[in-house]
N, C-alpha and C positions, 0 to 999 in steps of 0.2 A: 232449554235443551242442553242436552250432554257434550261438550265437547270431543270430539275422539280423540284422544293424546298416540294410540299404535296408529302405525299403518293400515290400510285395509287388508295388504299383503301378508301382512305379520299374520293374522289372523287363519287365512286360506291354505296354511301350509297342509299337506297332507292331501286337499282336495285336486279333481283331474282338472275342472274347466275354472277356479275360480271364481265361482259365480260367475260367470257369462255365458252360459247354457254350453249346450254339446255338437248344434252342427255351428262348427266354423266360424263362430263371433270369437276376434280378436285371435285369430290365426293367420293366416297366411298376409301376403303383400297388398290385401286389399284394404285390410285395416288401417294401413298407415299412407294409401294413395295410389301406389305402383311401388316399382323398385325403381332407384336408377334415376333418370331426368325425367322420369314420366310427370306429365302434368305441370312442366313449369311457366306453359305460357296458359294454363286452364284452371286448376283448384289449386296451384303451390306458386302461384304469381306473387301474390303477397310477399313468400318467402325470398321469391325470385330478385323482388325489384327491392328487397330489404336487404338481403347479404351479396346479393350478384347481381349489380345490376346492369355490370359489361358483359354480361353469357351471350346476348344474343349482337351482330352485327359484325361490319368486319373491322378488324381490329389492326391493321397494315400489314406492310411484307419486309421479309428481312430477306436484303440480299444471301443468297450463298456466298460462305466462305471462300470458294474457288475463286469466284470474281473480285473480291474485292482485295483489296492491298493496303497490305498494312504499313504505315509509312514511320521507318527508324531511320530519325534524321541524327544529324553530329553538327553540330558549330563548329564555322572556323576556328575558333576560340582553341578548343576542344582538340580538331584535328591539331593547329599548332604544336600544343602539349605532347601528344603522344606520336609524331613524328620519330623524333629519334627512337622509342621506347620501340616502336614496330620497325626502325631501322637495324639496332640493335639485335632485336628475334628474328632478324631476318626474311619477315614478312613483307617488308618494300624496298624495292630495290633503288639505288641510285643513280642515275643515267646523269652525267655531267656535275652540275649543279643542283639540277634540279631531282628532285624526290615524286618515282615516279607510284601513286596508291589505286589498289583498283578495290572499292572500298565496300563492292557488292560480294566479294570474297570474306569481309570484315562484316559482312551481315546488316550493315548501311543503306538505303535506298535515298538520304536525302541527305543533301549539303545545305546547313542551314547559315545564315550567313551574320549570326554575332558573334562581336569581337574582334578581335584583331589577329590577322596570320603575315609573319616575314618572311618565313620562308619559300620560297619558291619549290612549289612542288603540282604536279601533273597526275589530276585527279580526273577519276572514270568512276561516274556513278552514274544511277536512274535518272534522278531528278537534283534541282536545285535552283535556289532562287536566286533571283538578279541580285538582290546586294551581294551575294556569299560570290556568283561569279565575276562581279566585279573587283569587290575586294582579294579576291586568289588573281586575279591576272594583272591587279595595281602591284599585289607580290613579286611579281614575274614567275609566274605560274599559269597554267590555265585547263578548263575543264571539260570535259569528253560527258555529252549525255549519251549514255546507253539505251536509252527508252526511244530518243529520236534515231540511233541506226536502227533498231528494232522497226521502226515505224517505216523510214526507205525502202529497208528491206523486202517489206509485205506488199 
């Protein structure tokens, strides 16, 4: 037997139906299934459980954006450092001795607490954890949660 080396396509050029007669073979959405996701749990399952095989069930929940909080901590370490830097720009003020930062203005919501802080300074944020407030008040400083007046308040 003859090998065919063209296409069968090559061949058909110039004709209407390409050899597949005139009503409707190898026309419309029927020839390939449906359109769309039709038939993926009935004739294209195969296909289904071979490239997709997470399509069907539920697949969890993402909270909204509104709800959740995005949490930008800073290190004692950290705050230390740029103390005077934001004394200087005149974004924290000095009351006595101590350096008073209100650090949800600085785009902050957490005091994270590695490191080491000397100076004494009077911080106001969301959140922060027990070593970070232990260590600002062994400074002689100490720290103001704004999440817990919020919480009073309601």
């Amino acid at each position: 037997m003859v090998v065919r080396k063209r296409k069968k396509s090559r061949k058909l050029r110039g004709s209407r139906t390409h050899a597949w007669g005139s009503v409707g073979q190898h026309r419309k959405s029927g020839s390939k299934g449906g359109v769309g996701a039709v038939g993926f749990m009935k004739h294209k399952w195969t296909w289904t459980v071979k490239y997709y095989p997470d399509w069907y069930g539920k697949h969890g929940f993402t909270r909204a954006p509104v709800i959740q909080v995005k949490i930008n901590g800073i290190n004692v370490s950290e705050l230390n450092e740029v103390v005077h830097e934001l004394a200087a720009r005149g974004e924290i003020e000095k009351q006595g001795d101590l350096y008073e930062i209100d650090l949800g203005v600085l785009g902050v919501n957490k005091l994270l607490g590695r490191g080491k802080i000397d100076l004494p300074v009077k911080v106001r944020v969301a959140y922060a954890t027990e070593r970070a407030i232990k260590k600002v008040e062994e400074a002689g400083g100490e720290v103001i949660l704004t999440s817990k007046e919020e919480e009073t308040q309601n």
